[in-house]
N, C-alpha and C positions, 0 to 999 in steps of 0.2 A: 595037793601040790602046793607049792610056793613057800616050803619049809628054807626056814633060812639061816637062825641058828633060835638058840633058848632065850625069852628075856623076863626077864624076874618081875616077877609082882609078891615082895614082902618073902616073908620065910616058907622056905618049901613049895615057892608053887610059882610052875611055869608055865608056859605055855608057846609052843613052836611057833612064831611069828614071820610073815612077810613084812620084810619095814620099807617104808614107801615115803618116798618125797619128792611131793607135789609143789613146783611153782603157783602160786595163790594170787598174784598179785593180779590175774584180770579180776579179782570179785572185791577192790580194793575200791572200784570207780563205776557208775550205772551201768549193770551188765549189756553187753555186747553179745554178738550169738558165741565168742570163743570163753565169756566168761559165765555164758548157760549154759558150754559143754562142761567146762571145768566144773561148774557148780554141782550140775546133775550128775557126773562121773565117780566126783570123791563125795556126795552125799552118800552113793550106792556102795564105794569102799568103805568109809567111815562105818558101816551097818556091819560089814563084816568081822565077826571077833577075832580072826586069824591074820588081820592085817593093822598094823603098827602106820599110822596115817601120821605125818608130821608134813605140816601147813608151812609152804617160806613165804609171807609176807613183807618186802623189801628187806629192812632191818631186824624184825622179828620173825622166829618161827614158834611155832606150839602143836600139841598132839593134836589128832582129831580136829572139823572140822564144825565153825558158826555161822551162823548167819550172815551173808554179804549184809552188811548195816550202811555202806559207801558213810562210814565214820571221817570224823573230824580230820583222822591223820589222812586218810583217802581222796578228803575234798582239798584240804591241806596239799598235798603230790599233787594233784589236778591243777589246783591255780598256779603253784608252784611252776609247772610245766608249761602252761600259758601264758608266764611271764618270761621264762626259759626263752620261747616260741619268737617271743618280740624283742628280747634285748641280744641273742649268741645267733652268731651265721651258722651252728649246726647243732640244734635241740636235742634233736633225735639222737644224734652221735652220743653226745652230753649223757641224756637218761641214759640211754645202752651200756657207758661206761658204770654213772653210778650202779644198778643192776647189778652188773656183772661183777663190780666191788663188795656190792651187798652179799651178795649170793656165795662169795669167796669167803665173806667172814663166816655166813650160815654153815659152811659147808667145815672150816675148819673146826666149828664147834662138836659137828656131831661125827667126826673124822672119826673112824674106824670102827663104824656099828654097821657097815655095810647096808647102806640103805640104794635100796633100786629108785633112781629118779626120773619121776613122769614131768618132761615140759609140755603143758596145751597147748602154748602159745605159739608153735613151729619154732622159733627160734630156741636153742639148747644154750643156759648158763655154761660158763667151764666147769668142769664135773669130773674127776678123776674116776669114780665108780660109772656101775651099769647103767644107760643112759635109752632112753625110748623118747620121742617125740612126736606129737598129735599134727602133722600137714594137713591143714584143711584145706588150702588150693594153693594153685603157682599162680594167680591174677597177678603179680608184682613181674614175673617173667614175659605171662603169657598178652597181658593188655594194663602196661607200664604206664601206660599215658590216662590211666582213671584213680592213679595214685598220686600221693605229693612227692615229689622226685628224690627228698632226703630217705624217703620208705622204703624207696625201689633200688635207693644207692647201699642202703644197710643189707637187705633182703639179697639183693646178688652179692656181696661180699660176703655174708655170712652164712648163707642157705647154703651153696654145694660143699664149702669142709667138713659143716657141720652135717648131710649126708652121708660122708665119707665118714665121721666119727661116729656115729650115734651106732648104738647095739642092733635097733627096729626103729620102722617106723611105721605111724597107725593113719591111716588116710580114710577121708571119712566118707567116700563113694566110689568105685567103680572110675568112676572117668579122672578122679583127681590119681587113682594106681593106677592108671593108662598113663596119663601124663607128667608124673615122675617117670614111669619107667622110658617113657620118651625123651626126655630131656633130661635126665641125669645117669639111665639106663641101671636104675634098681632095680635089681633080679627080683620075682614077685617072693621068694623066699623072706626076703627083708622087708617086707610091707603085710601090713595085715586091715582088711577093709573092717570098719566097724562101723555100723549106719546109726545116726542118731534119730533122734525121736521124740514127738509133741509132750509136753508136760500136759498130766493129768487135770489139768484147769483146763485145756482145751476139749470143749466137748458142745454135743450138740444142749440148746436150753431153750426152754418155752418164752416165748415173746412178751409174757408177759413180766416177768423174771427180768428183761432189758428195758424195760419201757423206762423207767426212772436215772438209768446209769446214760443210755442213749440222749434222752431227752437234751440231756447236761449240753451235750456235741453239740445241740440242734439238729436230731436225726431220728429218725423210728425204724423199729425191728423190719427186716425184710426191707427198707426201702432206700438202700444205698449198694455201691460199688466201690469195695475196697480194694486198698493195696499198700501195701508193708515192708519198710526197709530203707535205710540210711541213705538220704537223698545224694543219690552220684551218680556218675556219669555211666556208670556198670548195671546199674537199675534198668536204665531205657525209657523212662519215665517220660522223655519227649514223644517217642514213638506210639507210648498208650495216650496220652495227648492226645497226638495227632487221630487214632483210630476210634476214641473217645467221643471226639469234637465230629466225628462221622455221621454219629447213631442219630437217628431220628431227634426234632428237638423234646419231644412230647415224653421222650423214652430218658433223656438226658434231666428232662424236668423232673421225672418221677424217681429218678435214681442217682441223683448226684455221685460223684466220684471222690469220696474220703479217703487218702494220704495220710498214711503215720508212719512219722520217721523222724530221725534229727537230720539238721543239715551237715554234710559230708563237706563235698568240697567240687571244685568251678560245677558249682551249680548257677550260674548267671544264666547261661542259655536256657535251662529247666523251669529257670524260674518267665522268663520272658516267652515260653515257649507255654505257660500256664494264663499267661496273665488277662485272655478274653473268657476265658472260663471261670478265676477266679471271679472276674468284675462281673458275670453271672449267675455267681452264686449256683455254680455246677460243679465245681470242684472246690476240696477244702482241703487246706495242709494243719494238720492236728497237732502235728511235731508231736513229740515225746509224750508217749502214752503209757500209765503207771501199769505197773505189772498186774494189780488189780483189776482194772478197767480191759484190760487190752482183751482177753476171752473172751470178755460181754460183746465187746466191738466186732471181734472175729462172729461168734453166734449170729448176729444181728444182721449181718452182710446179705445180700439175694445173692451177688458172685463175688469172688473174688478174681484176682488178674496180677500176674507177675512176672513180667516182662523181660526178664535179666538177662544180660549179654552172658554171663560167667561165673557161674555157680559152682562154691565145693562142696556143696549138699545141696540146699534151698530150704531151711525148716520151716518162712512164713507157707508156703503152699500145702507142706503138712499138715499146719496147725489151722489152716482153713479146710483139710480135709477133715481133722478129727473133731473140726467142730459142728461137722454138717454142712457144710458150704460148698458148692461145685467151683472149682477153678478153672482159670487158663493160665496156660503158661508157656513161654519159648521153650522150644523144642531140641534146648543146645545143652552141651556139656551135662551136671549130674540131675537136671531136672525130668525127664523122660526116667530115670530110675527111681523117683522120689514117687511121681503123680502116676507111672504106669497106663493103663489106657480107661485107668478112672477121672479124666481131665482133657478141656481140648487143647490140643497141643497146637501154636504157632509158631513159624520161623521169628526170628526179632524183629526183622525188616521188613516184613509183611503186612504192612496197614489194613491192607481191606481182608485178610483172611483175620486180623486180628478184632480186626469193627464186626465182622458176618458172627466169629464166635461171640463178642463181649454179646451183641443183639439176640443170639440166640437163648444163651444162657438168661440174659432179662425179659424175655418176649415168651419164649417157649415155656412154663413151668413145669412142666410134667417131664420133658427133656433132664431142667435142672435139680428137678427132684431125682431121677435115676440118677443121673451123676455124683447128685451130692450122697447118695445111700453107697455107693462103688465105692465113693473118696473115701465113708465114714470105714468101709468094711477094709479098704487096703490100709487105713493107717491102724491100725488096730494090729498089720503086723510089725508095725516099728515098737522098740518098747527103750528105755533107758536101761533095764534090767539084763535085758538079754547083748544091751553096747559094752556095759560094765563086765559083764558076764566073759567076755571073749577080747577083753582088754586083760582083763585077769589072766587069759590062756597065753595074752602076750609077753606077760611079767612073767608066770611060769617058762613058759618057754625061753626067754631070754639069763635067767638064773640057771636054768639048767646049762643052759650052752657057757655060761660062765665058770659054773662047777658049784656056786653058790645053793644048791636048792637040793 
């Protein structure tokens, strides 16, 4: 499938091509989880010899697909943007324009090669040809008030036409195609679920393999409580606090609570809502942990805990499953399809059923051993190959319904 016309390589030799382009610019700046989907999605096209991969990179595009390097021009847009941020009453507006300018010149250049274009990012450049876009969740809809109001004001303005325009759309759980088709009433024809999945760095590793990279933290294998993800207000990060600061003090001694994340935004109360545990030396905020280090941390954990109001997938709970780790996690939106009933599952708002599991899961071992063997076996059905795999059937399908294929 995904025949799209002939494209020449040198005298005499062709070969039927899908030609595909992908917006690039999340792997432009320290990935985020929508610039690990993008990353891990066109590495697995990039592989294929039948697909024509060209990369838009703000101003530049090029075939095939490198290494996120978050290069000079990438750090360059980022500060750029931070200065944006502090001197114009609407940034956001600002970049979305420039963007959407870029993407106009990319797009006149490679005008009439018929290329299918994938946006990650939910939001759709203007695009005259076949158009597909990756929704990872409606939080800017559904819980407005844990975003910066410039985000929430772009996201409603430009999220329902460009539903109305786009060919498909690929939604990356269960609960995020329930709530499009709630609120904007996509017929499930037009959405196709494709679930992501733990990068092959996540896995289970011997203790002694971490003792040297942990040390670093000031922490040792097996003797800490993690949890992972961009400090805001959509985490709940007060509420594991609060069920945290429950636990016996002997259990909280032996197991500190290790936080990695960058900081987000009205994190004031999170942080005041931390601040008799940090001055305990019980809980630690790591911030930003290198793509290297971060497995080792994941392995290393006795549980993990992730508390999230609103998830359009949840990949940290994953990647504490694929590393061996038992979790907990709220019992809301795409979480309960991610963790299954290899995880204890809590309401958000639940303090003491969220304290009874964190203590269980640290007290009981043999408990969190079966857990964590459940978690290892259920993420082992998630793969990036088989998300790639039935994105591909998306392109297919959307070329055919075009005439293109």
């Amino acid at each position: 499938g995904g025949r799209v016309d002939c494209y020449q390589f040198g005298p005499g030799r062709a070969l039927s091509l899908m030609k595909l382009l992908v917006n690039g610019t999340p792997l432009l700046t320290p990935l985020t989880g929508i610039g690990h989907y993008t990353w891990q999605l066109c590495s697995q096209m990039a592989s294929q010899p039948d697909i024509d991969l060209l990369m838009a990179y703000g101003m530049r595009y090029e075939r095939g697909l490198r290494m996120p390097t978050h290069s000079a021009a990438g750090a360059l847009q980022t500060a750029g943007y931070g200065l944006l941020r502090r001197l114009l009453p609407n940034p956001r507006r600002i970049k979305r324009a420039v963007e959407q300018a870029r993407f106009a010149w990319i797009e006149r250049q490679i005008r009439r090669q018929d290329y299918l274009y994938h946006e990650p990012n939910i939001l759709p450049l203007p695009y005259a040809g076949p158009t597909i876009i990756t929704l990872h969740d409606l939080s800017c809809f559904d819980h407005p008030e844990t975003h910066p109001a410039e985000r929430v004001e772009i996201m409603h303005r430009e999220l329902p036409p460009a539903i109305e325009r786009v060919d498909h759309i690929i939604v990356i759980s269960e609960a995020t195609r329930r709530a499009v088709a709630q609120r904007f009433g996509v017929p499930d024809s037009r959405m196709t679920v494709t679930l992501l999945a733990a990068h092959p760095n996540f896995a289970p590793r011997p203790a002694a393999s971490l003792q040297a990279a942990l040390a670093k933290l000031d922490l040792q294998p097996g003797g800490y409580l993690l949890s992972v993800g961009t400090l805001e207000p959509r985490k709940n990060l007060t509420t594991l606090f609060q069920a945290y600061s429950a636990l016996p003090d002997s259990l909280r001694q032996r197991y500190p609570l290790a936080v990695v994340g960058m900081p987000g935004w009205h994190t004031d109360q999170l942080m005041s809502s931390a601040r008799q545990l940090v001055e305990r030396g019980e809980l630690r905020f790591l911030g930003y942990v290198d793509d290297a280090v971060l497995p080792l941390l994941y392995a290393g954990a006795a549980a993990f805990a992730y508390p999230s109001r609103y998830e359009g997938f949840g990949l940290p709970p994953l990647e504490a499953m694929a590393s061996g780790v038992p979790v907990l996690v709220s019992d809301v939106t795409s979480l309960p399809e991610v963790v299954g009933d290899a995880g204890v599952r809590v309401g958000p708002d639940d303090v003491d059923a969220m304290r009874d599991g964190l203590r269980r899961l640290l007290e009981d071992r043999d408990y969190a051993a079966q857990l964590a063997q459940q978690g290892l076996a259920r993420a082992q059905g998630f793969s990036w190959e088989k998300c790639a795999r039935e994105t591909r059937a998306v392109y297919d399908h959307v070329l055919r319904a075009r005439g293109l294929a």
